[in-house]
C-alpha positions, 0 to 999 in steps of 0.5 A: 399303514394307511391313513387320513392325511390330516391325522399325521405331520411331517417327522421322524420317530427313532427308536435304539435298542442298547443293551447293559453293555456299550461294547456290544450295542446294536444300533437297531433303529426304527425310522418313520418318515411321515409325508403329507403328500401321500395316504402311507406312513413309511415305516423303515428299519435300518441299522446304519452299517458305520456307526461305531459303538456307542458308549451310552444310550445318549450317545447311541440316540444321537447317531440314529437321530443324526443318520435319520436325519442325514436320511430324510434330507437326501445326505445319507443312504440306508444301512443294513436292513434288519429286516433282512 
C-alpha cells in the first residue's frame, strides 16, 4: 500500500474477531503499523500464539491492544501468521 507521507501518522489499528462463544475465540488481529519514514504502511495479520481465551470482547481488545503494543516497542515477537 503506497502513499503520500503527509496523509498517515505514526499508530496502531487492531481489529479482533470474537465469536458468541468466549471459549471458543479466535484471536485474529490486524495490525498496521504506520511510519512516517517510509512511503509503505505495513499491514500485518497475527495471532499471537499465547493468549489464553478471552471472556469477552473487552477482554479479548485489550490482549491484541497489549501485544501490538509489545510489538511496535520491540518487547514481543510475532505470533502465528494466519495468513499462512
Amino acid at each position: 500500500m503506497s502513499a503520500q507521507l503527509s496523509e498517515y501518522k505514526q499508530g496502531l489499528y487492531i481489529q479482533a474477531n470474537v465469536p458468541n462463544w468466549p471459549d471458543q475465540a479466535t484471536f485474529t488481529g490486524t495490525v498496521s503499523i504506520i511510519d512516517k519514514r517510509g512511503a509503505t504502511a505495513t499491514d500485518t495479520r497475527y495471532t499471537p500464539n499465547w493468549v489464553r481465551p478471552a471472556q469477552s470482547v473487552d477482554e479479548a481488545r485489550a490482549i491484541l491492544l497489549k501485544y501490538g503494543i509489545d510489538v511496535i516497542e520491540g518487547r514481543a515477537q510475532q505470533g502465528s501468521d494466519v495468513n499462512g
